[in-house]
N, C-alpha and C positions, 0 to 999 in steps of 0.2 A: 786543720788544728783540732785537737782534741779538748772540747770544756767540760769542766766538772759543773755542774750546781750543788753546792749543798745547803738541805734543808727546804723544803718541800710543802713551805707553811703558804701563807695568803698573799704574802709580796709575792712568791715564786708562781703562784698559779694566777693570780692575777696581770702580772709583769714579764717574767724574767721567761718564763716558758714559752706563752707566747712569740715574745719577740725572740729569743736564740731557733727556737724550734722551724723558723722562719728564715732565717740568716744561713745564705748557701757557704761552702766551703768550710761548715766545722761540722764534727761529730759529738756527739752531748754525751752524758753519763752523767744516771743521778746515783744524789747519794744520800740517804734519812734513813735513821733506825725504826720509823714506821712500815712495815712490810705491806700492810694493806695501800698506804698513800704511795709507796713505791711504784708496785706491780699496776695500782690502777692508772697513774700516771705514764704510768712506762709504756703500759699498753693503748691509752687515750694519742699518745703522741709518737707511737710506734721507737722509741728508743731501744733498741737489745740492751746492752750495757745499764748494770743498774748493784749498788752497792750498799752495803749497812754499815760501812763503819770507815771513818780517815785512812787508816790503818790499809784497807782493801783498796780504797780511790787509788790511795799512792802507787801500787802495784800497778795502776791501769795507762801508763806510762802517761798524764794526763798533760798539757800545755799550761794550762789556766785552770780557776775556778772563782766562780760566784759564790760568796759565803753569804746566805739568807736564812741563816738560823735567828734563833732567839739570841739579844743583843750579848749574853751572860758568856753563849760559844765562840764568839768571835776571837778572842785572843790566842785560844789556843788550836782555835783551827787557822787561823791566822799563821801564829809563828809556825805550824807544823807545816802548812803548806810553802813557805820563804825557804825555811832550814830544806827543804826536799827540791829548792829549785825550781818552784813552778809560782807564775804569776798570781797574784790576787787580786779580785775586787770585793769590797767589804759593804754590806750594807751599813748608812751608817746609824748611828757610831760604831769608830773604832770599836773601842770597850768603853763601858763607862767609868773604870782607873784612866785617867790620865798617864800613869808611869806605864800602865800596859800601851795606851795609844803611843808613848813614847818609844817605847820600844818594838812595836809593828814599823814604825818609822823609817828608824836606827837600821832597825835585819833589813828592809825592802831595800835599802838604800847599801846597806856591806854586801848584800846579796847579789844587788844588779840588778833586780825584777822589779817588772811592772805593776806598779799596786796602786787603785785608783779606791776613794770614799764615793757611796752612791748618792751625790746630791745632785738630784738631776733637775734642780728649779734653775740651773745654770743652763741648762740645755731645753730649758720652755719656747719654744721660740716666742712670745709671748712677753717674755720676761728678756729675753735677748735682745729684741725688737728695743726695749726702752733704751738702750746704748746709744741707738743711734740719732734720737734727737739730743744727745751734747752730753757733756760729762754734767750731772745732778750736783746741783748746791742742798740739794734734801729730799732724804726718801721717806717714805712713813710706809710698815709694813705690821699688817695684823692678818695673824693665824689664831684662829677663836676655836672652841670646841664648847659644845653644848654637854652643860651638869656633868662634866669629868674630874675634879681635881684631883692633882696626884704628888706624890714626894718630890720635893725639892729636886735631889739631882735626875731621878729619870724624867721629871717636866723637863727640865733644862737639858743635858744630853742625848736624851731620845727624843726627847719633839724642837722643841726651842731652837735646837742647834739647825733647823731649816730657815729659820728666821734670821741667826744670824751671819751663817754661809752665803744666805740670798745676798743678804743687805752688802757685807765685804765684797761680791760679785759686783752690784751696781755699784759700791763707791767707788772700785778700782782706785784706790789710794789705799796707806796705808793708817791701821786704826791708833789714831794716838791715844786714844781714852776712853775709859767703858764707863758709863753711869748706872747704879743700878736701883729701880723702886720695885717694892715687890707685895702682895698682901696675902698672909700664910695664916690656917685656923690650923693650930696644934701643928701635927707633923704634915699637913696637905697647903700646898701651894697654888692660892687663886687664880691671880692676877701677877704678870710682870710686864713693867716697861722700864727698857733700857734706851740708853742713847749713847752709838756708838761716834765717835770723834773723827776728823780728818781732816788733812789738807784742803781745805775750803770745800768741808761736805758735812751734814750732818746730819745721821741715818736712825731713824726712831724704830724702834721693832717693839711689837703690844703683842700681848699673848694673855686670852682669856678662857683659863680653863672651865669655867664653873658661869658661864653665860648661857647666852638663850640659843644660839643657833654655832653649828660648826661654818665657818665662812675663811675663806681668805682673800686680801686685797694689798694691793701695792699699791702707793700713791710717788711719783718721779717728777720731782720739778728741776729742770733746766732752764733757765735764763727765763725765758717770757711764754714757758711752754709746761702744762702740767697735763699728766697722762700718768691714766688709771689703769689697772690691770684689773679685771674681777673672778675670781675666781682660775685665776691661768688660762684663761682662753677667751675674754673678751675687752677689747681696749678702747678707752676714750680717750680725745687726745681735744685736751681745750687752751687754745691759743684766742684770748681775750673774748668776743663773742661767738667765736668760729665752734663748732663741739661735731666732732668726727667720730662715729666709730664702726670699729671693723672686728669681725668673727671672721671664725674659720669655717672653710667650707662644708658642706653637708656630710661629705664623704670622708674626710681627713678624719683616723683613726681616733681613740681615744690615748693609745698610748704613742702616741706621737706628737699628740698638743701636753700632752705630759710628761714629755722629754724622754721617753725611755727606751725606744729605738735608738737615738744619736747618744747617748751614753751609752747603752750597751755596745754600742756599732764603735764608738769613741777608743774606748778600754780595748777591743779586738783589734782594729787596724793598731795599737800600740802595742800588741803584744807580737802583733801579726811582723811590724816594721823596727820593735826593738827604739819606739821613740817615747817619749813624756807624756803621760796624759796631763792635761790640762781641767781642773787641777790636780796638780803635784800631790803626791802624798803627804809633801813638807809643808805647801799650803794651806792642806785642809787639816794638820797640825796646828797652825794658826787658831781655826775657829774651834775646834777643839779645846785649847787653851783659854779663850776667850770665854766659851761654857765654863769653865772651871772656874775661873774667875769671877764669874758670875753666881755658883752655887757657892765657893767660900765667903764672898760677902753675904749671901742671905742668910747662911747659914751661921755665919755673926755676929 
């Protein structure tokens, strides 16, 4: 198969490159109007193939691509890439229009193609792990960031929305009701905590932009069993006075306790076999919506 990457910024050279560059049986082409980040890339990871513009990819008879631009390019490299018959994966968000995430949707789905969102806290194994001691009567999940605050919706569609993809992930139920508190100076967004609802589950997600330390922690209580996740890659698991915990070995990569091997690896065999990524496009249309929702109440 042949993949495209486009966009060439700090997810790509930290993530997406690595792991495809590694991954036998495709052939890569990048593609960024940076010439210098191009060429030095190109040559860093030995790729021939290398392009400046949608326009040229398309010509390159390509299977797939990774869209890892700036969140503002995605829709319309998005719909250009469906309308041309070639699969997508989206870093996410979609866009941060809701009616553009609605319609990436719509085209993926009249299209036929394969089109996955990059939340890869569902593929932590870390985070998977919690599944299986029982289905959670309560999550509690905080993603902190030290002295950032920032605008209502790109807090909430560009960061937030991991917090509450994560949490729909562990309820595995459906979300009956969104609560939402939040504490904004002028037009910058502090603090939010929401509580999402469910069939006998209920998922708290805390998000503090303008605190002391960037941190993130799950807390998963099932029946008589509560189990921490810290930071995605270390787990305690406390059953009354029993306290167990387990890391990952010395050698286990960094992008592999951070899910970004078996999502990328995810997205290919589904393009490779013509099957569903899980999740669905239409799924992660859900938490999508749910951000929405969530910036129109604060925003009134």
């Amino acid at each position: 198969m042949k993949i495209a990457i486009i966009g060439l910024g700090d997810i790509a050279k930290k993530a997406y490159l690595p792991v495809l560059s590694e991954k036998e049986g495709i052939e890569l082409v990048l593609c960024t109007r940076n010439v210098e980040t191009l060429n030095a890339l190109a040559k860093k990871y030995r790729i021939e193939e290398k392009v400046q513009s949608i326009e040229e990819l398309i010509t390159k008879d390509i299977d797939a691509a990774f869209v890892s631009t700036a969140t503002e390019a995605h829709y319309e490299l998005a719909e250009r890439l469906l309308e041309n018959g070639i699969h997508v994966y989206i870093d996410k968000p979609i866009s941060m229009n809701i009616e553009e995430t609605e319609r990436i949707v719509k085209l993926a789905e009249e299209q036929n193609k394969v089109a996955m969102v990059g939340f890869n806290r569902r593929f932590i194994p870390k985070v998977k792990e919690l599944k299986d001691h029982g289905k959670a009567s309560l999550i509690l999940m905080q993603k902190n960031r030290f002295a950032s605050p920032e605008h209502v919706r790109r807090f909430v569609v560009e960061d937030f929305i991991h917090v509450i993809d994560t949490l729909r992930f562990l309820m595995d139920t459906e979300v009956k009701d969104v609560r939402v508190e939040s504490l904004k100076n002028g037009d910058e967004l502090h603090h939010l905590v929401i509580q999402l609802l469910g069939e006998g589950c209920t998922a708290i997600g805390i998000m503090n932009r303008n605190g002391g330390v960037t941190e993130e922690t799950i807390e998963y209580h099932a029946g008589h069993h509560k189990v921490v996740v810290d930071s995605l890659v270390e787990t305690t698991h406390y059953h009354d006075k029993e306290i167990n915990i387990t890391k990952f070995g010395d050698w286990e990569p960094t992008l592999y306790k951070r899910g970004f091997y078996q999502l990328c690896h995810h997205f290919l065999d589904c393009v490779a076999n013509g099957t569903t990524p899980d999740p669905s496009i239409r799924d992660s249309l859900t938490t999508h919506e749910i951000c929405e929702r969530i910036v129109k109440e604060i925003e009134a």
